[in-house]
C-alpha positions in Angstrom: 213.9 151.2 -12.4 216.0 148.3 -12.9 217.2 147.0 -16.2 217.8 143.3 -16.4 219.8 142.1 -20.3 218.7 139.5 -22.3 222.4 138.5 -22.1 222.2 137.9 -18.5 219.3 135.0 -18.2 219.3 132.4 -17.2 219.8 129.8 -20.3 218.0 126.5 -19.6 215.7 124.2 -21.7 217.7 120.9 -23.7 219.1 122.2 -26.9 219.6 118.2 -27.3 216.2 118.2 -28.0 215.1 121.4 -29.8 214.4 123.2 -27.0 216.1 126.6 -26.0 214.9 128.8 -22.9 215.8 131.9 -21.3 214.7 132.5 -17.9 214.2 136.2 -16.3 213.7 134.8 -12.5 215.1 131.9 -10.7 213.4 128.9 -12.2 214.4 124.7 -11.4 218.2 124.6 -11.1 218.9 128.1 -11.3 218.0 129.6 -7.8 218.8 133.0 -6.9 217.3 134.3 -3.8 217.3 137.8 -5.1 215.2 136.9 -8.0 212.6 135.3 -7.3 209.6 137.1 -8.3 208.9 141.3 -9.2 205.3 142.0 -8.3 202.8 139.7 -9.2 205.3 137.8 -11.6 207.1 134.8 -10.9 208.6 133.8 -14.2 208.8 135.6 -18.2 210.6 132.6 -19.9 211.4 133.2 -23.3 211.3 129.4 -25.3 212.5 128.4 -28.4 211.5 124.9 -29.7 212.6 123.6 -32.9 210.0 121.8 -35.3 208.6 118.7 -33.6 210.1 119.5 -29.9 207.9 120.2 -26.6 207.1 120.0 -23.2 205.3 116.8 -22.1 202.5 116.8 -20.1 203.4 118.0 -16.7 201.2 119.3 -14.1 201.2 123.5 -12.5 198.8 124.7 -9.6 198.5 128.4 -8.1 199.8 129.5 -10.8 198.3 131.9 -13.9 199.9 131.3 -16.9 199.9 134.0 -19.9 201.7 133.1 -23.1 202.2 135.1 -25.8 203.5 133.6 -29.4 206.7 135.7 -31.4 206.7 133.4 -34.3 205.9 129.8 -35.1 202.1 128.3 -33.4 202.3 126.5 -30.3 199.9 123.3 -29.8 198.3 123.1 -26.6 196.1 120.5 -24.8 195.8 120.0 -21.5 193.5 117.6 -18.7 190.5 120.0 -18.7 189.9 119.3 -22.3 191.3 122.5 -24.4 193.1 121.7 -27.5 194.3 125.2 -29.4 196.8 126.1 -31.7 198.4 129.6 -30.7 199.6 132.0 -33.1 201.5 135.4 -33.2 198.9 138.2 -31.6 196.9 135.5 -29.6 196.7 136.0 -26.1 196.6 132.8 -24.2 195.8 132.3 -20.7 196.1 129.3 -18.4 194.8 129.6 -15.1 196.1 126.3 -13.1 194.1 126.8 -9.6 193.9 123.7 -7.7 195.6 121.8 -9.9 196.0 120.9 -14.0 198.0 119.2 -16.5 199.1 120.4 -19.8 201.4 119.9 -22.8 203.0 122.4 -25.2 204.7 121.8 -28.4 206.0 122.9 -31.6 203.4 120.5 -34.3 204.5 122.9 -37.5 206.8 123.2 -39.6 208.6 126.3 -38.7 211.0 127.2 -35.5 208.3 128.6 -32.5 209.5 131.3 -30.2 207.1 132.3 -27.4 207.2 134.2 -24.1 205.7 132.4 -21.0 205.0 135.0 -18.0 204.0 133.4 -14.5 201.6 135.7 -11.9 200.8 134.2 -8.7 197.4 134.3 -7.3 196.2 136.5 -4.6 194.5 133.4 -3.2 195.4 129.8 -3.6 192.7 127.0 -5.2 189.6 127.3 -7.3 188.9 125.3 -10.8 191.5 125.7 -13.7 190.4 127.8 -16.2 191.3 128.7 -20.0 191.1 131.4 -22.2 192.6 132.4 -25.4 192.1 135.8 -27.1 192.5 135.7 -31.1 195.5 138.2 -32.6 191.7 139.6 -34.5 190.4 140.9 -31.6 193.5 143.4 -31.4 196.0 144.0 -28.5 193.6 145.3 -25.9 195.2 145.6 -22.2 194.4 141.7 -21.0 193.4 141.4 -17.4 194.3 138.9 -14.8 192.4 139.8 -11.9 193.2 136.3 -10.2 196.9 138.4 -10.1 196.0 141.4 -9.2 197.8 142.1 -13.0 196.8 143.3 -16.6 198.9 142.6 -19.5 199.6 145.7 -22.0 200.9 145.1 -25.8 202.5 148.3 -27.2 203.4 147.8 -30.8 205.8 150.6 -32.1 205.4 151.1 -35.6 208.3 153.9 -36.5 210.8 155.3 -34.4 210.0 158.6 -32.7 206.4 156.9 -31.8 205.8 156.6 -28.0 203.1 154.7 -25.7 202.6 155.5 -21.4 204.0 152.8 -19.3 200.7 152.1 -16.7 201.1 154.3 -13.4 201.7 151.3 -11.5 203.0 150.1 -7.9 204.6 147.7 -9.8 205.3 147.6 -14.0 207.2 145.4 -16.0 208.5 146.5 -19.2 209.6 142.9 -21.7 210.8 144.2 -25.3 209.8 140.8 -27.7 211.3 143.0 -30.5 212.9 146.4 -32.1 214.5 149.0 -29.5 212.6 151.5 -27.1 214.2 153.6 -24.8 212.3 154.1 -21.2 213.5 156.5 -18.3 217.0 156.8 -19.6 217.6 153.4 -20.5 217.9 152.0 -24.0 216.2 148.1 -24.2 216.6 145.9 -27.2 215.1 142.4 -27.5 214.8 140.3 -25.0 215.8 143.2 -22.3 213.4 144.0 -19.4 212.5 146.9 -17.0 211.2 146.0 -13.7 210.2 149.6 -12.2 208.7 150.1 -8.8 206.0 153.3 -8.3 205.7 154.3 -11.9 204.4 157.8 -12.6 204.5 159.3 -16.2 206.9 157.0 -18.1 206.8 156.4 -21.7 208.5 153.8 -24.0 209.7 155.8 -27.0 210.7 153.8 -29.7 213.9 153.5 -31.9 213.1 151.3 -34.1 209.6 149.7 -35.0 209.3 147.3 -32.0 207.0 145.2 -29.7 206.8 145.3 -25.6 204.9 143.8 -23.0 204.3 145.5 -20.1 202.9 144.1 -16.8 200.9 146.4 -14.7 200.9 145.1 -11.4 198.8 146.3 -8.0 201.2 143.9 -6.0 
């Protein structure tokens, strides 16, 4: 298992404009060749945009993209037609095949924060697709079989409580909020677990908090 701090992303974005973003793996200017990718996932950017800021349209291919709102709603539209607000609890799920085009912003009132995880497919191409589970239809484990990948929400609600981290080939462990501790290792916000062969782990939690946790076949 190997811890990586929220202290020690990457810090990208252009706070000029309202935007703020903490990258997890080498992404645009920041290039580490030792960080490229864990498993299935290429990217687990957390972004902050201010009221009003965003991303412009801008195009992605071979790529699936899962967001996952912390607070705030992010507007979405892209070239296939879709047009959704995302809220906290919503699952949303972009998957850019062959090729699409999309734009993300903040249209309320209220600072947005949302994580933005990146799986690459097992095979390139296809027809973009959407999908967007509602926060109503609770946190069931969300599959991305394009990836090889399912998405698990464990929501802590007192310390003491616990919750199995997926016997995996490959599992990663993102705390969005509280503190947990997991083989040994105590993770706040923002800190991820990247653990390789997991068998029997559990997040045990110090505080009420939230994780996501990547199970990954590759």
């Amino acid at each position: 298992m190997e811890v990586r701090r929220s202290g020690d992303r990457y810090r990208g974005g252009d706070p000029g404009t309202g935007i703020e973003t903490l990258h997890a793996f080498s992404f645009g200017r920041f290039y580490d060749p030792d960080n490229l990718r864990f498993g299935a996932l290429l990217a687990c950017n957390e972004e902050r945009l201010a009221p009003g800021a965003g991303f412009a349209e801008h195009p992605h291919s071979h790529t699936e993209i899962v967001t996952w709102v912390v607070e705030g709603e992010l507007t979405h539209r892209d070239s296939a037609g879709h047009a959704t607000v995302v809220r906290p609890g919503d699952v949303q799920h972009l998957s850019a095949a062959s090729g699409v085009r999309h734009e993300e912003r903040n249209e309320g009132e209220k600072p947005l924060t949302f994580v933005q995880m990146w799986l690459a497919p097992r095979e390139p191409g296809g027809e973009p697709s959407y999908d967007m589970v509602p926060a109503g239809a609770g946190p069931a484990p969300y599959a991305v079989p394009a990836a090889g990948a399912t998405l698990h929400v464990r929501r802590l609600a007192a310390a003491g409580e616990r919750a199995a981290v997926p016997d995996a080939p490959f599992a990663y462990a993102h705390v969005v909020r509280g503190r947990v501790a997991l083989g040994g290792a105590e993770l706040g916000p923002g800190d991820a677990a990247r653990v390789t062969g997991a068998r029997g782990l559990e997040l045990t939690a110090l505080a009420p908090s939230e994780v996501l946790v990547w199970e990954m076949t590759a």
